[in-house]
Backbone as XML, in Angstrom:
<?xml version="1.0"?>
<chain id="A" units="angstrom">
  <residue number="1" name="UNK">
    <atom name="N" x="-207.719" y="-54.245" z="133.556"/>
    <atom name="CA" x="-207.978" y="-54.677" z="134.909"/>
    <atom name="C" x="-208.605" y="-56.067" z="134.864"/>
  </residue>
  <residue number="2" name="UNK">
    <atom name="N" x="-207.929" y="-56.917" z="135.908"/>
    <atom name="CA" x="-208.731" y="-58.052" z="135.788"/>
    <atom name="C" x="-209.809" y="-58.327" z="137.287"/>
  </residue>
  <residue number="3" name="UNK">
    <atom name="N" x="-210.248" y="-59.080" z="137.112"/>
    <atom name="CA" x="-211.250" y="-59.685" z="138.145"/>
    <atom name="C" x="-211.415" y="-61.213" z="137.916"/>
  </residue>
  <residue number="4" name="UNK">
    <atom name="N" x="-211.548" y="-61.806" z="139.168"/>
    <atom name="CA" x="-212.201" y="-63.291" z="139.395"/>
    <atom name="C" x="-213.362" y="-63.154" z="138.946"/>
  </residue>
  <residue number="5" name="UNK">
    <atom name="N" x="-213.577" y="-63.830" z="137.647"/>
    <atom name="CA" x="-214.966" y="-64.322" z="137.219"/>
    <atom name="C" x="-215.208" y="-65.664" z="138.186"/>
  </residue>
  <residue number="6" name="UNK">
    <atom name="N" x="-214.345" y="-66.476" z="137.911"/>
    <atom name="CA" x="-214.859" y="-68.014" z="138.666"/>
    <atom name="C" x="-214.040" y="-68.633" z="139.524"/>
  </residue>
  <residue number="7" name="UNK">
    <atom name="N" x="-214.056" y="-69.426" z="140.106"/>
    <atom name="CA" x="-213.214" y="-70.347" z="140.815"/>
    <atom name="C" x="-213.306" y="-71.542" z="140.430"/>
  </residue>
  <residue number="8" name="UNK">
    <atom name="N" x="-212.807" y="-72.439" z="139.959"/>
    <atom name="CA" x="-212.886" y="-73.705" z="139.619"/>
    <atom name="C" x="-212.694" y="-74.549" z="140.134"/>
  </residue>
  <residue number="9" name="UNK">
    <atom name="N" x="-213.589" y="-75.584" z="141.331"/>
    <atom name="CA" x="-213.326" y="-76.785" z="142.229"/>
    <atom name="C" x="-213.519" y="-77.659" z="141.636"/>
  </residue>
  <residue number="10" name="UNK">
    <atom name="N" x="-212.108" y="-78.777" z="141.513"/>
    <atom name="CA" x="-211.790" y="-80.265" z="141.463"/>
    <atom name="C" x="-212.961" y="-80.596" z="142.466"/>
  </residue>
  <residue number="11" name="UNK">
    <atom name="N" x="-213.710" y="-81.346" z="141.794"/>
    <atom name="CA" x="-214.469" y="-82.854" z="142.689"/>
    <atom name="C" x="-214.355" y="-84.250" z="142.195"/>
  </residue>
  <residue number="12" name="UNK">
    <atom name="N" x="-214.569" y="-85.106" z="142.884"/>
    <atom name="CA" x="-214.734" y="-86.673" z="142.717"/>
    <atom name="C" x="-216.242" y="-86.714" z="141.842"/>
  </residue>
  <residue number="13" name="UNK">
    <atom name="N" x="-217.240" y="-85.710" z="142.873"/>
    <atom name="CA" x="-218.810" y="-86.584" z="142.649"/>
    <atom name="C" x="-219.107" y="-84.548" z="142.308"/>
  </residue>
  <residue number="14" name="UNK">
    <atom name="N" x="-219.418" y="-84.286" z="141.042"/>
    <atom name="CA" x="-220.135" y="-82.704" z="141.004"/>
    <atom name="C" x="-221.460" y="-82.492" z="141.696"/>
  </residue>
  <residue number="15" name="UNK">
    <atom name="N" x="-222.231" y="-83.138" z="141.846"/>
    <atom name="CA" x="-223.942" y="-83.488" z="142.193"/>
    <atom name="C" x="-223.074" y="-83.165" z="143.898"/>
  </residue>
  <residue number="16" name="UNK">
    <atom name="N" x="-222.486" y="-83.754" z="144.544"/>
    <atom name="CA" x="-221.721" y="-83.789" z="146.027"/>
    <atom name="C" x="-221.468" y="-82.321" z="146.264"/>
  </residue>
  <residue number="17" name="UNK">
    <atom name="N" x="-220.269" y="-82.196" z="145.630"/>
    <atom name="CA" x="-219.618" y="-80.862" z="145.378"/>
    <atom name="C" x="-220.075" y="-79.621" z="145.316"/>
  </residue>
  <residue number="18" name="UNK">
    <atom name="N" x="-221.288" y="-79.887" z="144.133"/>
    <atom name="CA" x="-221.877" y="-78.428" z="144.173"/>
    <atom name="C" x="-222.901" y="-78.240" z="145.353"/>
  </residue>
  <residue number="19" name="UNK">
    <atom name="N" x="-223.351" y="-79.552" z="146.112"/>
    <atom name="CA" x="-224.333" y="-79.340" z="146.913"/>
    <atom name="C" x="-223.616" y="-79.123" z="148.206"/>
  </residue>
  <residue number="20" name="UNK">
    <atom name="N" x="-222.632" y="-79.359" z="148.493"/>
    <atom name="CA" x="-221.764" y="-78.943" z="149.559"/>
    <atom name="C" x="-221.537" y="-77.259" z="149.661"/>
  </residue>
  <residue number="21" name="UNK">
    <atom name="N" x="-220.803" y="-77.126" z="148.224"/>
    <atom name="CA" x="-220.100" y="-75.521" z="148.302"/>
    <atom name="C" x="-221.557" y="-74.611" z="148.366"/>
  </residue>
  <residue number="22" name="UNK">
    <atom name="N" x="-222.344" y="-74.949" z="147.425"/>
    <atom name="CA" x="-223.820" y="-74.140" z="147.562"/>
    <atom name="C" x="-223.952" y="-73.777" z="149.342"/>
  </residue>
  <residue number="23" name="UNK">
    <atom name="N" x="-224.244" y="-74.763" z="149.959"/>
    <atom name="CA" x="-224.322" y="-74.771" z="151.372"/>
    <atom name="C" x="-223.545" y="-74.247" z="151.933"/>
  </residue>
  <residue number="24" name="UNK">
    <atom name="N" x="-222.108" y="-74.487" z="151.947"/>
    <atom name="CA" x="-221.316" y="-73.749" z="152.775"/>
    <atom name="C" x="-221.451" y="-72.287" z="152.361"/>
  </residue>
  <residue number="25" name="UNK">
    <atom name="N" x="-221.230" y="-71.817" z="150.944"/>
    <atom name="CA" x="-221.465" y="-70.772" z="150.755"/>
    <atom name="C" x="-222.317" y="-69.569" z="151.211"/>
  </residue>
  <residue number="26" name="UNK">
    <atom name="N" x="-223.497" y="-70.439" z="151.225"/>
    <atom name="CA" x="-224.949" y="-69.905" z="150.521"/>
    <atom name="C" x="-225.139" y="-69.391" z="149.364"/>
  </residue>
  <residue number="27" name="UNK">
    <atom name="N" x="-224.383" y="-70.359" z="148.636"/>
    <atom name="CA" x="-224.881" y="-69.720" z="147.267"/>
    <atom name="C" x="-226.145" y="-70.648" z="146.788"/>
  </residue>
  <residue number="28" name="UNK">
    <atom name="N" x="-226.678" y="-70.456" z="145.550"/>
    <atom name="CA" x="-227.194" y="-71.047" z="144.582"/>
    <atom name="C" x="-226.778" y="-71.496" z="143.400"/>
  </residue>
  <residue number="29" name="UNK">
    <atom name="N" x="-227.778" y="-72.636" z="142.972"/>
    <atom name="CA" x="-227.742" y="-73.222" z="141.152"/>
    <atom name="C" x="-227.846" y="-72.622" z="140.408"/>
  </residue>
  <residue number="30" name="UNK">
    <atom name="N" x="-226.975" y="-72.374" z="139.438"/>
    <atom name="CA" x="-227.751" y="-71.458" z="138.592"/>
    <atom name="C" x="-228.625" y="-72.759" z="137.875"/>
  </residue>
  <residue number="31" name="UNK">
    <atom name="N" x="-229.781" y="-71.922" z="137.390"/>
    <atom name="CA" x="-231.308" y="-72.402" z="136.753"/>
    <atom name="C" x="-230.504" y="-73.177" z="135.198"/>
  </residue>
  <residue number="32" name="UNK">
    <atom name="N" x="-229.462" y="-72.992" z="134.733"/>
    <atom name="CA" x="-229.177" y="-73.368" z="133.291"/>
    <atom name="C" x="-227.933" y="-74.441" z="133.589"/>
  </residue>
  <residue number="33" name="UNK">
    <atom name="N" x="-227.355" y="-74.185" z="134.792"/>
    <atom name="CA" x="-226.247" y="-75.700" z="135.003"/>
    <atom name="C" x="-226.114" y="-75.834" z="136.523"/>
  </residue>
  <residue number="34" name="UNK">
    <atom name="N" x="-226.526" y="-76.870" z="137.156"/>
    <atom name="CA" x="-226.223" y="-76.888" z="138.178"/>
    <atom name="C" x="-225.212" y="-76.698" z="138.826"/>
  </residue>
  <residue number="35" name="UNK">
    <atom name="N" x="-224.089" y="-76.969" z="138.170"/>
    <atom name="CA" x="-222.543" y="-76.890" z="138.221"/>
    <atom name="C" x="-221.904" y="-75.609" z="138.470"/>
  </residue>
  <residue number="36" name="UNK">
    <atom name="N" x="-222.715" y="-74.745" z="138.301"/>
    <atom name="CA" x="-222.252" y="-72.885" z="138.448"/>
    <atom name="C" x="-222.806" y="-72.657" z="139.296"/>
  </residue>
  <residue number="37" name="UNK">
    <atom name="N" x="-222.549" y="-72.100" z="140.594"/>
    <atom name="CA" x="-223.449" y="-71.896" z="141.577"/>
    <atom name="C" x="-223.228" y="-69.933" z="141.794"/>
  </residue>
  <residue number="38" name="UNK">
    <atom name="N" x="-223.822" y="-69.280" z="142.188"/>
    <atom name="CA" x="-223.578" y="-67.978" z="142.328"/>
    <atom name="C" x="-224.059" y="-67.415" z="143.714"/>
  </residue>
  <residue number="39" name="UNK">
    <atom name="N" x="-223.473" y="-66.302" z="144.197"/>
    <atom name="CA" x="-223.921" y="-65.484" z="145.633"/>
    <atom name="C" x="-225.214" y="-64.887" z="145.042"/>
  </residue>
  <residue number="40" name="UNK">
    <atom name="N" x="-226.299" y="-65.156" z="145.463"/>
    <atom name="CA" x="-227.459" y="-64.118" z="145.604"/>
    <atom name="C" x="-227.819" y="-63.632" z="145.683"/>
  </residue>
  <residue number="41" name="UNK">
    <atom name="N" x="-226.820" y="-62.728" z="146.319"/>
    <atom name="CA" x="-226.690" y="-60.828" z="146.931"/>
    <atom name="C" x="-225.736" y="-60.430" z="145.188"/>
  </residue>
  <residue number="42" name="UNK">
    <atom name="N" x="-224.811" y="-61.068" z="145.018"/>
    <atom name="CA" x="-224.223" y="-60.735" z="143.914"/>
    <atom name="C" x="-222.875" y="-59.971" z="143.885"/>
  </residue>
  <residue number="43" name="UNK">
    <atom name="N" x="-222.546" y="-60.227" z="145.047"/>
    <atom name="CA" x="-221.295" y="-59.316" z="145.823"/>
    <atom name="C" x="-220.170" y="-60.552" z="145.311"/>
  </residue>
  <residue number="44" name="UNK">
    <atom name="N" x="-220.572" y="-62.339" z="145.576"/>
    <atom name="CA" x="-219.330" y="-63.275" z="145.739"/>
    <atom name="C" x="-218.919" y="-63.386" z="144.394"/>
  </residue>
  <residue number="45" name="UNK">
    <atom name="N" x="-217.759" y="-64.099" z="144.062"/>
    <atom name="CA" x="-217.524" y="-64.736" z="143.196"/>
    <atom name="C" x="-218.145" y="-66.463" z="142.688"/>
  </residue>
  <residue number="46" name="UNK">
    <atom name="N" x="-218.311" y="-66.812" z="141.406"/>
    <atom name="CA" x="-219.049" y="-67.419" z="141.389"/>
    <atom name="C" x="-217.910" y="-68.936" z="141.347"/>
  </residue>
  <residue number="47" name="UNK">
    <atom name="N" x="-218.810" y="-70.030" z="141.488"/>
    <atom name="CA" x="-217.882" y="-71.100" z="141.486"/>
    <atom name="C" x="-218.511" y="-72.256" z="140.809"/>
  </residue>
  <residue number="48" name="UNK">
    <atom name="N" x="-217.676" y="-72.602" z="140.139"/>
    <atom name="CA" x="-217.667" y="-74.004" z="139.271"/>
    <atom name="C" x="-217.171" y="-74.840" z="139.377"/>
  </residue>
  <residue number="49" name="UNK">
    <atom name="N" x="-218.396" y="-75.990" z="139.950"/>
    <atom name="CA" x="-217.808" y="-77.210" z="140.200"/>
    <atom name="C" x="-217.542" y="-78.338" z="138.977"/>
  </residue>
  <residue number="50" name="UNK">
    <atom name="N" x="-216.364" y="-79.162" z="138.702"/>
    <atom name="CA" x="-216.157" y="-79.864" z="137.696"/>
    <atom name="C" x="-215.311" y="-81.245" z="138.328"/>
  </residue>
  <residue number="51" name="UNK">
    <atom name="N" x="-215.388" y="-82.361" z="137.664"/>
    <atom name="CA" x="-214.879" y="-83.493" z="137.793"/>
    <atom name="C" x="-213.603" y="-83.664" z="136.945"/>
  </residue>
  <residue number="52" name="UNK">
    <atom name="N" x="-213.371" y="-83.384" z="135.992"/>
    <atom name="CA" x="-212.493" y="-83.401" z="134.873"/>
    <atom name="C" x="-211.575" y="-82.095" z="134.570"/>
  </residue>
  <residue number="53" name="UNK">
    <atom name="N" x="-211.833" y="-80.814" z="135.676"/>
    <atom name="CA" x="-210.680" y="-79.862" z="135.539"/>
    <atom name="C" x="-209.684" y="-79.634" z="136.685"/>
  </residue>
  <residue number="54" name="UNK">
    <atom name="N" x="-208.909" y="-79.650" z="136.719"/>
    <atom name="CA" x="-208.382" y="-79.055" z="137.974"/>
    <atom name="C" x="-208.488" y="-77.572" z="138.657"/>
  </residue>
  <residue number="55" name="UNK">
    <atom name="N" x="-208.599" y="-77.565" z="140.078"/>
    <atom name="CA" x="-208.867" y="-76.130" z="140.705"/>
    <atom name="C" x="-208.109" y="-74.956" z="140.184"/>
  </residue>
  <residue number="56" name="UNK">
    <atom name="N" x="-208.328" y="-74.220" z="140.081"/>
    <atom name="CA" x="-207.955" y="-72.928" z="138.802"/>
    <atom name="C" x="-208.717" y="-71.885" z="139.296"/>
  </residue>
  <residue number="57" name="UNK">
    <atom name="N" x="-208.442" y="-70.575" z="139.102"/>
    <atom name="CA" x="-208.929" y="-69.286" z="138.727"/>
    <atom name="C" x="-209.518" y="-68.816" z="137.771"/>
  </residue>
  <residue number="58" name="UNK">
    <atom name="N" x="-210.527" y="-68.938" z="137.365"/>
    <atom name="CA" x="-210.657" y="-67.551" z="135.994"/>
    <atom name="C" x="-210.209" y="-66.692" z="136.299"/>
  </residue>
  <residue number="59" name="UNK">
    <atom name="N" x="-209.664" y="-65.453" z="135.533"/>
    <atom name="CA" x="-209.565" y="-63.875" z="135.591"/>
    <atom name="C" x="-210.091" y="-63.800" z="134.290"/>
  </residue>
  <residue number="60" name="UNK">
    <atom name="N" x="-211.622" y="-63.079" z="134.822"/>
    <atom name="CA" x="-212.032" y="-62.096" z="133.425"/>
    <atom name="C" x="-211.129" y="-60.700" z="133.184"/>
  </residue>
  <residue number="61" name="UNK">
    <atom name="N" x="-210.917" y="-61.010" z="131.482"/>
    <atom name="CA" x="-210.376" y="-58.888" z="130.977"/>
    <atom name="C" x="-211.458" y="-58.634" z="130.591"/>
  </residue>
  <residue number="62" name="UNK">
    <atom name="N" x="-211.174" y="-57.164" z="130.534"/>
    <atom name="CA" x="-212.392" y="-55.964" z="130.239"/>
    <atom name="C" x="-212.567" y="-55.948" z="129.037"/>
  </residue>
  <residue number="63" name="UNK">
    <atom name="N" x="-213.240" y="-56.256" z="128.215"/>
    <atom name="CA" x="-213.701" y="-56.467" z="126.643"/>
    <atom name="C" x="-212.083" y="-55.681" z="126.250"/>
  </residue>
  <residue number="64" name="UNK">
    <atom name="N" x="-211.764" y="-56.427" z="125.610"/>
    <atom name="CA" x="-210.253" y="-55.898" z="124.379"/>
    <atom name="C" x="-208.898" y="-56.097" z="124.683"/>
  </residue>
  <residue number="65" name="UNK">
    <atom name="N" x="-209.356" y="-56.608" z="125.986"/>
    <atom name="CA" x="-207.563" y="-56.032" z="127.148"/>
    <atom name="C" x="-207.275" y="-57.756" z="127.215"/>
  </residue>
  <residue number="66" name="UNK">
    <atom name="N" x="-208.038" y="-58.622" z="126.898"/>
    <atom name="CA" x="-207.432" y="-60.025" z="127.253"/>
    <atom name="C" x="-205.539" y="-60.479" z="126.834"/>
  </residue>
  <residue number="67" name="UNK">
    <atom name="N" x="-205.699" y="-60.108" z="125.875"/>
    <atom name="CA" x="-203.989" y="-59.766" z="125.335"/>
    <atom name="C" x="-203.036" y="-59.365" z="125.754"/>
  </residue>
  <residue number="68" name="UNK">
    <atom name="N" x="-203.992" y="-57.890" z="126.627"/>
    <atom name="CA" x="-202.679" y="-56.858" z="127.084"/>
    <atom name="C" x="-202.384" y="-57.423" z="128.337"/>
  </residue>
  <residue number="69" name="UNK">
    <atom name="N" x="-203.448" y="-58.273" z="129.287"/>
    <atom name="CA" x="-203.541" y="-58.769" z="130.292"/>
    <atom name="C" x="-201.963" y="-60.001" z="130.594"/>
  </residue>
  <residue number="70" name="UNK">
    <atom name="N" x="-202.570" y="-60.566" z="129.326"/>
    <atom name="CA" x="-201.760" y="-61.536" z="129.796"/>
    <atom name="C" x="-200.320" y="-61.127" z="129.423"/>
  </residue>
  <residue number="71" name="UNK">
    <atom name="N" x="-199.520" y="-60.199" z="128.559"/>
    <atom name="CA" x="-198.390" y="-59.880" z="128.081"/>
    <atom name="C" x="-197.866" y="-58.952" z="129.619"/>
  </residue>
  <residue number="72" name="UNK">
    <atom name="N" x="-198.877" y="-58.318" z="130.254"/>
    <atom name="CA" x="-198.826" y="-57.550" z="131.446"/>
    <atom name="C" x="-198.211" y="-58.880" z="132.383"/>
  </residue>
  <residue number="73" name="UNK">
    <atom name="N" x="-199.399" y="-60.405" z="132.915"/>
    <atom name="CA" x="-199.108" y="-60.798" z="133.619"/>
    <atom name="C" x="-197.415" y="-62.041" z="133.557"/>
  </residue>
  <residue number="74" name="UNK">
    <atom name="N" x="-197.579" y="-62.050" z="132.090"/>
    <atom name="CA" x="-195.972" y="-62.968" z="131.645"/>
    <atom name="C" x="-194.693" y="-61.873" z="131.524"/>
  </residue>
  <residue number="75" name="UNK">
    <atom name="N" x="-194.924" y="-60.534" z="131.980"/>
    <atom name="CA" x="-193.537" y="-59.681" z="132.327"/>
    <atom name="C" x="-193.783" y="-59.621" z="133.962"/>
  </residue>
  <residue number="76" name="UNK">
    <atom name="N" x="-194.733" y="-59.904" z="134.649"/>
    <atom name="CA" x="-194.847" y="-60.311" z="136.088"/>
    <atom name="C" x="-193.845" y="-61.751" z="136.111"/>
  </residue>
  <residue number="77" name="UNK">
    <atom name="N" x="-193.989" y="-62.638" z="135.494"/>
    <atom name="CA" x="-193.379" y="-63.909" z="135.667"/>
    <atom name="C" x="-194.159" y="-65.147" z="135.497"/>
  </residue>
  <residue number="78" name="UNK">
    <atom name="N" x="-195.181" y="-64.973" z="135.277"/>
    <atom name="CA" x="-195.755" y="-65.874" z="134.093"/>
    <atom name="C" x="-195.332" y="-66.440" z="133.445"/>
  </residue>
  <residue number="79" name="UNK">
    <atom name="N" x="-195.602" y="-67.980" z="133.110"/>
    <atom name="CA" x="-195.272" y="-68.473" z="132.239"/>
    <atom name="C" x="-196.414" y="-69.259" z="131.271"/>
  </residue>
  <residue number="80" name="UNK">
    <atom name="N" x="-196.197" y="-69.213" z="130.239"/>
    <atom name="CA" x="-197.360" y="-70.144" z="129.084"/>
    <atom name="C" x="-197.068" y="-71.277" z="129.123"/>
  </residue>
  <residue number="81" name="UNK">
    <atom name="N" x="-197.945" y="-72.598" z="129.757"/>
    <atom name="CA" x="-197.594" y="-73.873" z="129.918"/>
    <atom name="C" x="-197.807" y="-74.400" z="128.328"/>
  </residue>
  <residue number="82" name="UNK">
    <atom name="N" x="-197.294" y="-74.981" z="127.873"/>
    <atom name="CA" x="-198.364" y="-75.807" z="126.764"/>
    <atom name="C" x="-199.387" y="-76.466" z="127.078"/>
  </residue>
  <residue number="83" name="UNK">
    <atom name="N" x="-200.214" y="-76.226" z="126.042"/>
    <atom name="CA" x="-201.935" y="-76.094" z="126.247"/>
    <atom name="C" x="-202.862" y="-76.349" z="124.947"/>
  </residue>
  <residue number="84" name="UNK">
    <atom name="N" x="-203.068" y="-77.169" z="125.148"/>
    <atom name="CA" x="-204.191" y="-77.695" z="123.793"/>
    <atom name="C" x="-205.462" y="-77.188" z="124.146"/>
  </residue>
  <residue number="85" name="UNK">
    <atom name="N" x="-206.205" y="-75.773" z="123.057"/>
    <atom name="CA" x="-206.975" y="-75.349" z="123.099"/>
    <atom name="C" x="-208.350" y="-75.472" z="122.468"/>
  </residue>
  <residue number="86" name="UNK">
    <atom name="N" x="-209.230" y="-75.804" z="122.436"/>
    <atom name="CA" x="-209.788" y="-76.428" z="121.971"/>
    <atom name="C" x="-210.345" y="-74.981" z="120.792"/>
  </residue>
  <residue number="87" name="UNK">
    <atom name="N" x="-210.998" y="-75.426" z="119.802"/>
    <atom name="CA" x="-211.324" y="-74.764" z="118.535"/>
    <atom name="C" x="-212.317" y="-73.132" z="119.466"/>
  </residue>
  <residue number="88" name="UNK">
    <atom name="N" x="-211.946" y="-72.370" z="118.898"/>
    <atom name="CA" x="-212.741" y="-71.077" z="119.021"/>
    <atom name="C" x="-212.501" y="-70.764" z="120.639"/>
  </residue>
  <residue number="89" name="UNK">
    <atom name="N" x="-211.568" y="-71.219" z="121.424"/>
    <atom name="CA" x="-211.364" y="-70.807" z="123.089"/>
    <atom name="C" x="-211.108" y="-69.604" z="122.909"/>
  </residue>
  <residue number="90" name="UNK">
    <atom name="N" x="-211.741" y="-68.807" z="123.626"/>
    <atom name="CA" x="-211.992" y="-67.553" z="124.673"/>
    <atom name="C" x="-210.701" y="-67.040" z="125.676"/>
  </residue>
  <residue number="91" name="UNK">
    <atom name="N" x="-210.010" y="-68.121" z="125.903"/>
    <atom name="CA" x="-209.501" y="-68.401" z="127.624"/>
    <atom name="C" x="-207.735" y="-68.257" z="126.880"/>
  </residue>
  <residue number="92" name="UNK">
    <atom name="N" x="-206.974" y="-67.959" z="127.413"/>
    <atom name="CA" x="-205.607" y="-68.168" z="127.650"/>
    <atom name="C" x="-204.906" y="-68.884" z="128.544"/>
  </residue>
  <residue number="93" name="UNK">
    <atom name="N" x="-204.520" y="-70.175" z="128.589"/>
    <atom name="CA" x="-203.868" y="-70.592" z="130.202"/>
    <atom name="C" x="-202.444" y="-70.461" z="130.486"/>
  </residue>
  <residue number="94" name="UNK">
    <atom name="N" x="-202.591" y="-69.667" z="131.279"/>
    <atom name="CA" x="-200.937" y="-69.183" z="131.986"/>
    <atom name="C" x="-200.696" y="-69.811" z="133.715"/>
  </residue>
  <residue number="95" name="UNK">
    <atom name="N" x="-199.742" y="-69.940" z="134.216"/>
    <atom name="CA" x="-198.878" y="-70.328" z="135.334"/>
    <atom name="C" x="-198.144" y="-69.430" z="135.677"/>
  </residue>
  <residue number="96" name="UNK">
    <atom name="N" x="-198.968" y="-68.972" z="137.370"/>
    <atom name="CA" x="-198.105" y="-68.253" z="138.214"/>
    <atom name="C" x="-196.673" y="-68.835" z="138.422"/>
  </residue>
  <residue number="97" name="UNK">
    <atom name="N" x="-196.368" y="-67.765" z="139.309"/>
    <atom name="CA" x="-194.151" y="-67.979" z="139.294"/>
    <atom name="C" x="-194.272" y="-69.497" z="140.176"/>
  </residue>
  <residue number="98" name="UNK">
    <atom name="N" x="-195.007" y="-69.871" z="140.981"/>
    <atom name="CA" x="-195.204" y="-70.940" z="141.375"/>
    <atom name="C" x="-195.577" y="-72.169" z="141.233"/>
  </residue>
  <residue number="99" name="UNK">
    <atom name="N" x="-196.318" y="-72.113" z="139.173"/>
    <atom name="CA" x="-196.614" y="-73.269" z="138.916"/>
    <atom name="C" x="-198.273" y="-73.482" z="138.771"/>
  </residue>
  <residue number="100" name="UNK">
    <atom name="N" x="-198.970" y="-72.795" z="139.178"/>
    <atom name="CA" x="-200.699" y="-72.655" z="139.529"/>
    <atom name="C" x="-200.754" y="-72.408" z="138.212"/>
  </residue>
  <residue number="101" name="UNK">
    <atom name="N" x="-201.667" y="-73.021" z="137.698"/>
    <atom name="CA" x="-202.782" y="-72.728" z="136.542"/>
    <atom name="C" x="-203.681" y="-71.501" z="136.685"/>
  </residue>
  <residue number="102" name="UNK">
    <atom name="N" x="-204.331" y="-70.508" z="136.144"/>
    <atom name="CA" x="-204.874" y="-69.980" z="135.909"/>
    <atom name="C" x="-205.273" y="-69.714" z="134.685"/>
  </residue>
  <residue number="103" name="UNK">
    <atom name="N" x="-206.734" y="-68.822" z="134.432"/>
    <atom name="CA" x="-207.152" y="-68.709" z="133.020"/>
    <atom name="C" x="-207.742" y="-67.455" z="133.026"/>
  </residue>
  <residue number="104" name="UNK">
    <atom name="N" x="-206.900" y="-66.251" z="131.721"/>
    <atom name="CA" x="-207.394" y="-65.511" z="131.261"/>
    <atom name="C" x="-208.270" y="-65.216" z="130.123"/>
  </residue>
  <residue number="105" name="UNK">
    <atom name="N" x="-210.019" y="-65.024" z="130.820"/>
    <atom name="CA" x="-210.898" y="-65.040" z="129.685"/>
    <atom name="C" x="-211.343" y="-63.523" z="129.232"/>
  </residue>
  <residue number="106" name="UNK">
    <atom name="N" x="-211.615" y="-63.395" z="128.381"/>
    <atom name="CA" x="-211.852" y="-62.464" z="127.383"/>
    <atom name="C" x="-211.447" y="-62.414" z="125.917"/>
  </residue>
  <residue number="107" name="UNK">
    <atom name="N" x="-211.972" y="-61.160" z="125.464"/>
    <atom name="CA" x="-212.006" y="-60.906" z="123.679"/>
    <atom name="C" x="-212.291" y="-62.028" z="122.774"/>
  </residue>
</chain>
């Protein structure tokens, strides 16, 4: 099973960005990066603001299933873009039937 760990917002200015979405939200900073902001009740999904990624999805898997996840979501119609991963990544990046980036993290 997967779930939205994050949302990932494209900004120009992050310091802007995160102080905007915080607000609109009502979320908060987290205390260790300003850039992660989270719901306070603990119900929302959390969001990460960045200058240098484009808007994206996380989907967290359930400890072990990151694999099965994504072999599940590329017989949906998925496709594996090429993707330079950087040493020890966590994350898988796949493209809905439409072209969207997304990232499956786990294992």
């Amino acid at each position: 099973m997967l779930k939205i760990g994050a949302i990932i917002v494209n900004v120009a200015d992050r310091h802007r960005g995160a102080e905007f979405w915080a607000k609109a939200l009502g979320y908060e900073h987290d205390e260790h990066n300003q850039d992660f902001l989270f719901d306070p009740s603990g119900k929302g999904t959390r969001v990460h603001v960045d200058e240098t990624d484009r808007s994206h999805l996380d989907l967290w898997a359930e400890p072990g299933q990151a694999q099965a996840e994504v072999e599940r979501l590329l017989a949906l119609g998925a496709t594996k873009p090429d993707w330079v991963y950087p040493e020890g990544a966590d994350f898988v990046v796949l493209a809905d039937t439409e072209g969207n980036l997304f990232c499956i993290i786990g294992d």
